[in-house]
Steps between C-alpha positions, in 0.01 A plus 500: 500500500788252598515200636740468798452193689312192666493469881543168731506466816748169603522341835878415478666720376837291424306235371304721264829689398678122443219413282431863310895576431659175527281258353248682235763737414378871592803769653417709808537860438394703750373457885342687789539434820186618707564493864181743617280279274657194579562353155750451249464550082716342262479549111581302264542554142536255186873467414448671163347793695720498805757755330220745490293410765751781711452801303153455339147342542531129361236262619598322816401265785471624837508268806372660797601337821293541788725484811256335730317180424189534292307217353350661139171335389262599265779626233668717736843418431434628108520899606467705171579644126642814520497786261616815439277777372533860378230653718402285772209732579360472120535114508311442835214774365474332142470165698264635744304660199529121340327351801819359709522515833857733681545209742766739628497896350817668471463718787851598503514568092757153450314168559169358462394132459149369294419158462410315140170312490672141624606705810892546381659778686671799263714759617483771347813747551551856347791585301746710665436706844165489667248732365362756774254346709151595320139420579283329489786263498689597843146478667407163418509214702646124411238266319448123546872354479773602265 
């Protein structure tokens, strides 16, 4: 398993940049631009990790930007952990076997999310292509809210 990054979702964008980059110090290394989604991800990396951020997995901070006005309660603004695992189909059955709930299964063999026990939101990515899409996990449906 590897750790790959924290999620936020900011309201200004600029502001949250200004603050992030120019003021605590972090560099932005890569960004999406999401115009069918309607949002915008920027991530950031720690300067000593910024030279490798590029080419291979160091921890970073992603700010998503959500094009049209949201107000986030409840948390919402903190999106996830994300990690990347060698068999994304093995992890969700040996957490499934361990009692946790596949908020959302990997029906298409790359993504799933699960939730820790004080509701935090983890991504859980597999490394390299998508597996095959394989059941039971391609048939299930979404649970609660990832």
């Amino acid at each position: 398993m590897e750790f790959l990054h924290t999620m936020v979702r900011v309201t200004d964008l600029d502001a949250s940049l200004d603050w992030y980059c120019n003021k605590f110090g972090l560099v932005e290394v890569r960004r999406t631009e999401n115009e069918k989604g309607r949002f915008t991800l920027v991530f950031l990396a720690a300067p000593g990790d910024a030279a490798t951020a590029k080419t291979t997995s160091a921890p970073l901070l992603e700010l998503t930007y959500n094009w049209d006005p949201e107000t986030y309660t409840g948390g919402r603004n903190f999106g996830h952990l994300a990690y990347r695992v060698d068999d994304i189909y093995a992890t969700c059955q040996k957490l499934m076997d361990a009692g946790v709930t596949i908020n959302r299964p990997p029906r298409d063999g790359y993504m799933a999310f699960v939730r820790s026990p004080d509701d935090i939101s983890i991504e859980l990515l597999q490394k390299g292509e998508a597996k095959e899409p394989a059941e039971p996990w391609k048939s299930m449906a979404n649970t609660g809210v990832w």
